[in-house]
C-alpha positions, 0 to 999 in steps of 0.5 A: 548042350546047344541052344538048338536043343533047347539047352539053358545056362543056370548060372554063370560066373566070371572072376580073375580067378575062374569061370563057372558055368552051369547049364541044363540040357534039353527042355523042360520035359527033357531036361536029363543032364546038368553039366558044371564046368569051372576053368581055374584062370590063375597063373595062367599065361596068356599072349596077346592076339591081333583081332579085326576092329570095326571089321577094318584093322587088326589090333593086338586087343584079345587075351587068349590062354592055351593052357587053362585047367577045366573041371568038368562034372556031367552030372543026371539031372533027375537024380544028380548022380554024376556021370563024369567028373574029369580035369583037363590040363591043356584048355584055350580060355578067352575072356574079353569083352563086357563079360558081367552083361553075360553074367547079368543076362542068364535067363530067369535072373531079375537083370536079365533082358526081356528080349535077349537072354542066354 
């Protein structure tokens, strides 16, 4: 699942509660699995990390978590049989920043940009 290979988000979705990310491997002719990860965010804890500002200063702006909870589902696109279904427990999980233009720019959404789509 790399941009290189051709791989394409289907949905995305960002929440207090979690994020949802679904994509689809491959191009179009070889687009043989699906893969659906769903990170639980509540009562997570998180710490306060130092990041660079206008590549100057560090400032304590970015919220990371270690121990996020991943489920993640490999499933064959052809078919949808699944091919894994597994839970991790010890996840690092970032979210910052204007995540709702990530969410707004998944390709093939009536929002998304003409030029820059994920």
């Amino acid at each position: 699942f790399a941009t290189w290979s051709g791989a394409k988000f289907e949905e995305v979705r960002i929440s207090e509660e979690e994020v949802y990310i679904v994509m689809r491997s491959g191009r179009v002719r070889h687009q043989r699995y699906r893969i659906e990860i769903t990170v639980d965010r509540r009562n997570v804890p998180e710490v306060l990390l130092y990041a660079p500002v206008n590549f100057t200063t560090m400032a304590p702006f970015v919220w990371e978590a270690l121990q996020a909870r991943v489920h993640m589902r490999l499933l064959d696109a052809r078919n949808g049989d699944v091919l894994v279904d597994d839970v991790g427990e010890y996840a690092g999980l970032e979210v910052h920043g204007n995540v709702q233009w990530l969410v707004d720019n998944v390709c093939g959404k009536e929002t998304a940009s003409k030029i820059v789509c994920l």
